[in-house]
C-alpha positions as CSV (number, residue, x, y, z in Angstrom):
1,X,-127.0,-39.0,-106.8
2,X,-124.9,-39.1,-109.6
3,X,-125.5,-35.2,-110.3
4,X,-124.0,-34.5,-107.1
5,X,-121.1,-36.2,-107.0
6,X,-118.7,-33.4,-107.3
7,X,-120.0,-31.7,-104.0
8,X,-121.5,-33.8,-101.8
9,X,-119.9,-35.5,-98.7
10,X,-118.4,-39.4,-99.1
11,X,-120.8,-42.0,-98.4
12,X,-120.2,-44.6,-96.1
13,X,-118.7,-46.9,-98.1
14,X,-115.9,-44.6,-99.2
15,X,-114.9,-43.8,-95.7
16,X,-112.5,-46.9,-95.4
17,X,-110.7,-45.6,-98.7
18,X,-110.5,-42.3,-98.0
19,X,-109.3,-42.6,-94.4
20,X,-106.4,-45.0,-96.5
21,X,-105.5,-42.0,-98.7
22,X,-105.5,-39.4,-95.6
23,X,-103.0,-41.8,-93.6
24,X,-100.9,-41.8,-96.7
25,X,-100.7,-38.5,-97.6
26,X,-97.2,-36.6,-97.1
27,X,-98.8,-33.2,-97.4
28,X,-101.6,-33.8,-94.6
29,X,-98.9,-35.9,-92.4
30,X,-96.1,-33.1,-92.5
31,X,-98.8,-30.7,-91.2
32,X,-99.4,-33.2,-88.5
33,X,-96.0,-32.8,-87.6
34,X,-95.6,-29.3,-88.2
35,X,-97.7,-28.8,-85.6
36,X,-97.7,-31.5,-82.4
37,X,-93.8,-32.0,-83.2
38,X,-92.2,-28.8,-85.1
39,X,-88.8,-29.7,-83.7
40,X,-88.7,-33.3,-85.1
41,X,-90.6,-32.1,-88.3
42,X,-87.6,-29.6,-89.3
43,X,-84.8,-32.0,-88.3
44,X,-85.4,-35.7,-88.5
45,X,-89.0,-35.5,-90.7
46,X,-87.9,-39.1,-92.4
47,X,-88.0,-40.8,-89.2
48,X,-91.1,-39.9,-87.8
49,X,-93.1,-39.5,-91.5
50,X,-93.5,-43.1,-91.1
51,X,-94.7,-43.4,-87.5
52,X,-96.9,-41.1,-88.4
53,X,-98.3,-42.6,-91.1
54,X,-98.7,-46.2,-89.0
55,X,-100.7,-44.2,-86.2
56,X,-102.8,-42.8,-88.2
57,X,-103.6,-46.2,-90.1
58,X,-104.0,-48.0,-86.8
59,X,-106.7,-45.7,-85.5
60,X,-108.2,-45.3,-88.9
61,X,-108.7,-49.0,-89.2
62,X,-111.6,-48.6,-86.7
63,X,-113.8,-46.7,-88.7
64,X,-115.4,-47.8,-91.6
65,X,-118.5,-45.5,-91.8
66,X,-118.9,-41.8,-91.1
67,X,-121.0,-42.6,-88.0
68,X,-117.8,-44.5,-86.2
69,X,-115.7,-41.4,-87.1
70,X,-118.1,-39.4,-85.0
71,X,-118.2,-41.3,-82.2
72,X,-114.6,-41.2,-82.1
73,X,-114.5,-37.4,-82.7
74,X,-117.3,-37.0,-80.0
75,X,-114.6,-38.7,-77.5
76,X,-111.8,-36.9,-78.7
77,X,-114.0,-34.0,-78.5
78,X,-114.8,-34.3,-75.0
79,X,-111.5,-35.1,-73.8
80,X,-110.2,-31.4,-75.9
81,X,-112.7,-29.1,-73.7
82,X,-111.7,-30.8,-70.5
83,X,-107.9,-29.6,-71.7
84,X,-108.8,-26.2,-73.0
85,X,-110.8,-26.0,-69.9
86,X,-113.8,-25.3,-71.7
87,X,-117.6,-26.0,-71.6
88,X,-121.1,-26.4,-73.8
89,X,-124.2,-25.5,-72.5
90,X,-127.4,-26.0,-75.2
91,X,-131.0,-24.6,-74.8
92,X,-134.4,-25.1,-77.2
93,X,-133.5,-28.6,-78.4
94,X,-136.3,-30.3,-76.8
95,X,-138.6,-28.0,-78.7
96,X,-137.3,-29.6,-82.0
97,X,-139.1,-33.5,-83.3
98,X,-136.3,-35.8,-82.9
99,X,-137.0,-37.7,-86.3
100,X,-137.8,-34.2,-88.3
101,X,-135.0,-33.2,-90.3
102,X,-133.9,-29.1,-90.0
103,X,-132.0,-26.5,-92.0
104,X,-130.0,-25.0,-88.7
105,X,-128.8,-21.3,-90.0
106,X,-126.9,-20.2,-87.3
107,X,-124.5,-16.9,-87.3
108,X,-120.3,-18.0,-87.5
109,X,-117.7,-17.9,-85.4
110,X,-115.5,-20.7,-86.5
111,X,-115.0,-22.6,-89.4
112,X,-115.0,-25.9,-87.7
113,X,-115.8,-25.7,-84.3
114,X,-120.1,-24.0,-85.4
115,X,-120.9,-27.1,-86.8
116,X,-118.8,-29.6,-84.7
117,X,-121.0,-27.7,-81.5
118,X,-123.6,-28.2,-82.9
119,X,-123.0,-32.1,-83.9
120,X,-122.2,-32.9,-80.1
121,X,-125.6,-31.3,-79.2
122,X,-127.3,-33.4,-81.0
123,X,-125.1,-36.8,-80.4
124,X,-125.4,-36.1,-76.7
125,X,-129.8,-36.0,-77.7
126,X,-129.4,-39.1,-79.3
127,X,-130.3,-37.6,-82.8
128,X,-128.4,-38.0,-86.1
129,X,-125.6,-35.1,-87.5
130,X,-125.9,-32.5,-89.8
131,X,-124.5,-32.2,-93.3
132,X,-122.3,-29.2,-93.3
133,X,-121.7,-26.5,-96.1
134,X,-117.9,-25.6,-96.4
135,X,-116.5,-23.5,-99.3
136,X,-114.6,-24.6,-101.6
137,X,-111.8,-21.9,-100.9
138,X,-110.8,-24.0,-97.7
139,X,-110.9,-27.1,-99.7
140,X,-107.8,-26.3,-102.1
141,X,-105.9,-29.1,-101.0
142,X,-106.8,-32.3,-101.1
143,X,-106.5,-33.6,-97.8
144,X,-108.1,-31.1,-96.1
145,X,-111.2,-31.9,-99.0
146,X,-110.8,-35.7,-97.9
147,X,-111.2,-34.3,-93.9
148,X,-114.2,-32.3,-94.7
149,X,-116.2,-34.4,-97.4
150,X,-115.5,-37.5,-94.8
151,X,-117.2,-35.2,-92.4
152,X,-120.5,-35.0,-93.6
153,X,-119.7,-31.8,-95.6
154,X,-120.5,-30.6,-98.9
155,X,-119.3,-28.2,-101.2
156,X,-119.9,-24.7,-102.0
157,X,-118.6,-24.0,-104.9
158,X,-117.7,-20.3,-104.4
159,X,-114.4,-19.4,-106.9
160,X,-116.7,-20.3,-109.9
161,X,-116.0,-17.8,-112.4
162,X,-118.7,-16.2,-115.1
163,X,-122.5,-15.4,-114.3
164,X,-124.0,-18.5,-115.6
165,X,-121.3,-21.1,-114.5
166,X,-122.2,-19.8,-110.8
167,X,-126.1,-19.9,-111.5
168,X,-125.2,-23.0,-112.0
169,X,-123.3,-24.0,-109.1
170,X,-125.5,-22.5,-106.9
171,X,-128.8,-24.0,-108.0
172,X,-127.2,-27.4,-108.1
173,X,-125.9,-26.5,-104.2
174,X,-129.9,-25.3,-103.7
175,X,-131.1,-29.0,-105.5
176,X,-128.9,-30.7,-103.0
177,X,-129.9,-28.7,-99.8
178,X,-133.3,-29.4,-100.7
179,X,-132.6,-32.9,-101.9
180,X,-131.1,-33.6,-98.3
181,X,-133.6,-32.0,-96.6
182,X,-136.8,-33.2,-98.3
183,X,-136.2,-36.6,-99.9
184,X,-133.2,-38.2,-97.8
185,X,-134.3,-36.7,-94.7
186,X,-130.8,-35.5,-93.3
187,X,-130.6,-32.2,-91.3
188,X,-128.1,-29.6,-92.8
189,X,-125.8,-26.8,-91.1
190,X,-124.9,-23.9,-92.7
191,X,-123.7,-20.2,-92.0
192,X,-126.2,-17.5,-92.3
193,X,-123.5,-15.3,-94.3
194,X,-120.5,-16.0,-96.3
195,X,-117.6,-15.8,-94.4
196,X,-116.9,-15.1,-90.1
197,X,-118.0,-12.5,-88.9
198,X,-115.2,-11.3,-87.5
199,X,-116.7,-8.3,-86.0
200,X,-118.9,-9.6,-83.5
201,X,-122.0,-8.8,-85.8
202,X,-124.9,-11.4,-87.3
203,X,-126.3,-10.8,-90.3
204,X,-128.1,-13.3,-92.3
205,X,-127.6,-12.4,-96.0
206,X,-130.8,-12.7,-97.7
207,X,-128.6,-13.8,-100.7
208,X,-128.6,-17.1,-99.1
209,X,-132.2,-17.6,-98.8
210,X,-132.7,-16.5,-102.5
211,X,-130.2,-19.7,-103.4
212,X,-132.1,-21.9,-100.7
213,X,-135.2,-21.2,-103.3
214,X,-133.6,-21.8,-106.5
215,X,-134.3,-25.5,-106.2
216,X,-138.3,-24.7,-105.3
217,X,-140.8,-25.6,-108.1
218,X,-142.4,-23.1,-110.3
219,X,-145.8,-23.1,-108.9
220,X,-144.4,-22.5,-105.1
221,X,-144.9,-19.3,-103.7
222,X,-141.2,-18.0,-102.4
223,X,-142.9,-18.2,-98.6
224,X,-143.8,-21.9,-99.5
225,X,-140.8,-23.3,-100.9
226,X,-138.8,-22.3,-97.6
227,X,-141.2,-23.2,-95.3
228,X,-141.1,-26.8,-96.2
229,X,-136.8,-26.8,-95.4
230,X,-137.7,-26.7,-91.8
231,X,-135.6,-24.1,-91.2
232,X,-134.6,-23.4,-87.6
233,X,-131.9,-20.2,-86.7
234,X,-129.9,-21.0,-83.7
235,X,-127.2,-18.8,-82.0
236,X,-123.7,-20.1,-80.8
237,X,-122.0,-17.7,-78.3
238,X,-118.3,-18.6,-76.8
239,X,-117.0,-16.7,-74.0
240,X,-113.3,-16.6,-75.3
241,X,-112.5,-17.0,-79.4
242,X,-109.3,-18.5,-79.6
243,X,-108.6,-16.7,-83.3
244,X,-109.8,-13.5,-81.7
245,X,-106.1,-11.9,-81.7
246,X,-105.7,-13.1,-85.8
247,X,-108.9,-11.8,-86.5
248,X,-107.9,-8.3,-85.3
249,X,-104.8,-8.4,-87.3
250,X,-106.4,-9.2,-89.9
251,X,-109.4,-6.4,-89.8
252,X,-106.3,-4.0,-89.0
253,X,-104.5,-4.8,-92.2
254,X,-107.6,-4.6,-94.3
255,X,-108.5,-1.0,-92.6
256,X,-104.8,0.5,-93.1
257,X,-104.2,-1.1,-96.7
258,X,-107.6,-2.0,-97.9
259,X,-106.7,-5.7,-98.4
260,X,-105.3,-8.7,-96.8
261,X,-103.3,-11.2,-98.1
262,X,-103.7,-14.9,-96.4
263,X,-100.7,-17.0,-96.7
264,X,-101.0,-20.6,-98.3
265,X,-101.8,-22.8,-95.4
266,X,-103.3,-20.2,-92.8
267,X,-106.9,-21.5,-93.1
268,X,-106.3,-24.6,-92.5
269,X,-104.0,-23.6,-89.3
270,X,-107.0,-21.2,-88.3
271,X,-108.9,-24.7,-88.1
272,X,-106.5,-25.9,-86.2
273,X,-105.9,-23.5,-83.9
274,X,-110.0,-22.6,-83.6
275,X,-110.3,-26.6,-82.6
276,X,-107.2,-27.1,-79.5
277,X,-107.9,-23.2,-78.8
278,X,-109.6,-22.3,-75.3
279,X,-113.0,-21.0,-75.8
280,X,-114.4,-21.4,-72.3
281,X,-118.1,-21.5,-71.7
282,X,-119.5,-22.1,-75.4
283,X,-123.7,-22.0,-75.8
284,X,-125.6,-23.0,-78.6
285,X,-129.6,-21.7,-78.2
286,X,-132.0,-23.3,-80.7
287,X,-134.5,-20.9,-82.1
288,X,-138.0,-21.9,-83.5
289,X,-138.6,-23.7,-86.6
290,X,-139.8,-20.8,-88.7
291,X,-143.4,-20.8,-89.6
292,X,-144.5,-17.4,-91.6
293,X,-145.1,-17.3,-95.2
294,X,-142.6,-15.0,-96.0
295,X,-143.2,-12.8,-98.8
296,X,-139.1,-12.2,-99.5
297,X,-135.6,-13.1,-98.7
298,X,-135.4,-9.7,-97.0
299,X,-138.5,-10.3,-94.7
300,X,-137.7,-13.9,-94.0
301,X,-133.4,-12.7,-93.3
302,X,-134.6,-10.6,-90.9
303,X,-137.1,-13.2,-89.2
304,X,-133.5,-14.9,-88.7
305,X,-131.5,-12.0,-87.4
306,X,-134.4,-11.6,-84.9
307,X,-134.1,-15.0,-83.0
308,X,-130.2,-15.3,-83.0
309,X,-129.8,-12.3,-82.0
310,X,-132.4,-12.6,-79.2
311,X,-131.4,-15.5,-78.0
312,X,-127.8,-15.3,-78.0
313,X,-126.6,-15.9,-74.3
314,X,-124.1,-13.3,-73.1
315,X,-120.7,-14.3,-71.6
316,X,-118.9,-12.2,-69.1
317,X,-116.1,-11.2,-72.0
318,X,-118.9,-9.8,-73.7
319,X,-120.3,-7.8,-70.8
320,X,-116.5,-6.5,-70.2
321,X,-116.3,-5.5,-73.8
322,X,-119.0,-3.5,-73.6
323,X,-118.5,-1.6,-70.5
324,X,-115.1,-0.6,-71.6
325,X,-116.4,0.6,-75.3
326,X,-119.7,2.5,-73.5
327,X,-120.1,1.9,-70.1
328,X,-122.6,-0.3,-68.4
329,X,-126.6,0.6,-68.6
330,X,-129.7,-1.2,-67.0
331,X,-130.0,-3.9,-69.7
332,X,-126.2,-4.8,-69.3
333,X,-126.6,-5.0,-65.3
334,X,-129.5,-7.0,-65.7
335,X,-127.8,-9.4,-68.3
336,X,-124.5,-9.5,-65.8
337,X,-126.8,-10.4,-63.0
338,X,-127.7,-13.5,-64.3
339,X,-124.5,-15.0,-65.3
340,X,-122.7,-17.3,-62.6
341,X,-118.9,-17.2,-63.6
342,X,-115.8,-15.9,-62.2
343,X,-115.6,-12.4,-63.0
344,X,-112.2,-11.8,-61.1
345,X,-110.5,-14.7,-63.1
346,X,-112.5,-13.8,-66.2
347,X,-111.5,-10.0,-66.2
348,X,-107.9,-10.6,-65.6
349,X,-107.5,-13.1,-68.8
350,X,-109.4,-10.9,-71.0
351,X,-107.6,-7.7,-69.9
352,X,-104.1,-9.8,-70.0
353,X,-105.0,-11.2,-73.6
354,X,-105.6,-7.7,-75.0
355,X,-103.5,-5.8,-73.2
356,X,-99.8,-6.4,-75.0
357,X,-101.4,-5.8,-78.8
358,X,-101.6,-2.1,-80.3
359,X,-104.7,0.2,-79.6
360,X,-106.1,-0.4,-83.5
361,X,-106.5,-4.5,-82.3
362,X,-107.8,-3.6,-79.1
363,X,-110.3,-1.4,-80.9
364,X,-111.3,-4.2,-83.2
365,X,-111.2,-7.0,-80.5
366,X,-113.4,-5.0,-78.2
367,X,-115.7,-4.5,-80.7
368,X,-115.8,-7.7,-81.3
369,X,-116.2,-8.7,-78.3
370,X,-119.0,-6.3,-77.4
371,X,-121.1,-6.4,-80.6
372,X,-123.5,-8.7,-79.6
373,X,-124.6,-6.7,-77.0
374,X,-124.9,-4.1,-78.9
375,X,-127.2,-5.6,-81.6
376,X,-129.0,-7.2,-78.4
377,X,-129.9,-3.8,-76.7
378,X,-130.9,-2.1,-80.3
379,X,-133.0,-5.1,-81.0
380,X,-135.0,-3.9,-77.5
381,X,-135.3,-0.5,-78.7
C-alpha cells in the first residue's frame, strides 16, 4: 500500500492519532467556535479554546477505528434530520449483492452530504461504507484533510500542474479505485463530474471513465476493464438545497464578470452549512449495476446519464420550479400526482426563500430547481 500513501484514507490504526491531532488543533477548534459560539469566539476565544479542546478529546476517546466514528456519525446524523426537519427515503438497494463491492457514480449536489446519504443507506442495510473521492482543492488545510482522510476518503489530486505529473496522478488515483474495488473488496463513491452541478443539470463526464480505465491491463478491451468495477449509477434528489441561495450568487457573479473569486475558508463553511442546512425530503434511487460492453467513455457516460436521470424522484420544489419557468404539461401533472407532501407549506417556503433575492438569482435558482425535470421530460422525447 505503500504507493498510495499520499492519497488514500487513514487506516484504522491511525484513527486514535489523528482524532488526537484534530482535538488539538487551534485552526480546526477556532472554526468550531466561529461557528456554534461567534460571540464567545471574538471576545473571550482563550477561555473556551480549551473547553473546546477537552470536548472534543472526551468524545474522541471513544473511537478508535473508522467504523466507531460512523456509528457515532450515523447517530449524530439522525438526530441532525430530525432538527432540520428533514427526511431519506432510498429505492433499488435490494437489487444490489450485499457482499459485492460497487463503484456508485451518482450526480452531486453537496460536497459532504452525497456520500454521507449514501453511507446511512447502506448502514441502515447492514452493509459496509464507501470510500469517497474528494479533491484535493477542499483539502488545503490540514484539518479539514485529517476530517476527510479519517472518513474513508481519498484524494484527488486535482491542482497538479504539467501534463505528465497529472498522468501521473490520475492513473495512480485509477490504480487505487481499481485496487479498492478489485483486490480489497471496498465499495467506492464518487461524483460523475468534477465539481456541483450547480445548475440543476447531470452530466457524467466521460473524462472520468477514461481515468477509471487507466489502471486496466493492456490486453482488456475498454468495455471489459469497466465492466469488472461493478459500477452502479444512482441518483440523489433533495427537495430543498440548503446552499441553493450561494450557489446563485455565485453563478451570478461568474455570468456578469466571468469569474468568481472564493474566499479562504468558504468551502469548508459550504460543508458546514450543506450538513446543519434543511434539505427536507432527500432520496437516493440505486440504478442497475451496468452490464454492456461498452465500446467508449462516450457510450458508457451516457448509459449513466440515462439511469440517474430516469430515476431521479421529483420533489414538489422541483415541480414548482418548473411550472413557474414553463408552465405545467401532462408529464409534470402526472409526476405531481404521485407525490404525497404538503404543497401549501411547500409552496410558501419556496416562494418566501426566493422571493427577497434579485431577479438574476431567482433566474438561476429556478433553473436550478427545475432542471431535472427538464432533462427528465427530454429524456422521454
Amino acid at each position: 500500500m505503500n504507493e498510495f500513501d499520499d492519497i488514500r484514507p487513514y487506516f484504522d490504526s491511525e484513527v486514535s492519532t489523528v482524532l488526537a491531532r484534530l482535538s488539538n488543533n487551534s485552526e480546526f477548534i477556532d472554526i468550531l467556535l466561529s461557528i456554534k459560539y461567534p460571540r464567545l469566539h471574538r471576545w473571550l476565544p482563550w477561555l473556551i479554546r480549551p473547553i473546546i479542546s477537552y470536548t472534543l478529546r472526551l468524545a474522541f476517546s471513544k473511537i478508535k477505528k473508522v467504523s466507531d466514528l460512523h456509528k457515532a456519525m450515523r447517530v449524530s446524523f439522525g438526530k441532525l434530520l430530525i432538527e432540520t426537519d428533514s427526511f431519506l427515503t432510498i429505492s433499488g438497494l435490494e437489487k444490489l449483492e450485499r457482499k459485492k463491492p460497487y463503484l456508485y457514480i451518482s450526480n452531486h449536489r453537496d460536497i459532504a452530504m452525497d456520500p454521507a446519504f449514501l453511507n446511512v443507506a447502506l448502514i441502515d442495510d447492514g452493509r459496509d461504507t464507501v470510500r469517497i473521492a474528494i479533491g484535493d482543492n477542499l483539502l488545503k488545510k490540514e484539518f479539514v484533510s485529517d476530517l476527510a482522510r479519517v472518513n474513508k476518503s481519498f484524494v484527488v489530486k486535482r491542482s497538479v500542474q504539467g501534463r505528465r505529473e497529472k498522468l501521473t496522478a490520475l492513473t495512480k488515483l485509477s490504480r487505487y479505485i481499481r485496487y479498492s474495488l478489485i483486490e480489497d473488496k471496498s465499495s467506492v463513491w464518487i461524483a460523475q463530474r468534477e465539481g456541483r452541478a450547480k445548475n440543476g443539470l447531470d452530466r457524467t463526464e466521460p473524462a472520468l471513465l477514461k481515468m477509471l480505465n487507466l489502471s486496466k491491463e493492456k490486453s482488456q478491451t475498454f468495455g471489459a476493464a469497466l465492466s469488472e468495477l461493478n459500477i452502479v449509477p444512482v441518483s440523489i434528489s433533495y427537495e430543498f438545497d440548503p446552499l441553493d441561495i450561494d450557489k446563485s450568487m455565485e453563478l451570478a457573479e461568474k455570468y456578469k464578470t466571468g469569474s468568481y473569486e472564493k474566499n479562504e475558508d468558504e468551502d469548508f463553511f459550504s460543508i458546514y452549512k450543506g450538513i446543519v442546512g434543511r434539505k427536507g425530503a432527500v432520496h437516493i434511487a440505486f440504478g442497475d449495476p451496468l452490464k454492456i460492453d461498452f465500446m467508449s467513455a462516450d457510450e458508457a457516460a451516457l448509459s449513466i446519464d440515462q439511469q440517474i436521470i430516469r430515476n431521479y424522484k421529483p420533489h414538489a420544489t422541483n415541480l414548482l420550479a418548473y411550472h413557474k419557468l414553463h408552465k405545467s404539461n401532462d408529464i409534470t401533472k402526472e409526476m405531481a400526482a404521485k407525490l404525497q407532501c404538503d404543497w401549501t407549506k411547500i409552496t410558501d417556503e419556496f416562494n418566501k426563500r426566493i422571493e427577497a433575492l434579485d431577479p438574476v438569482c431567482q433566474k438561476i435558482i429556478l433553473e436550478m430547481y427545475a432542471n431535472p425535470i427538464l432533462q427528465n421530460i427530454d429524456k422521454k422525447k
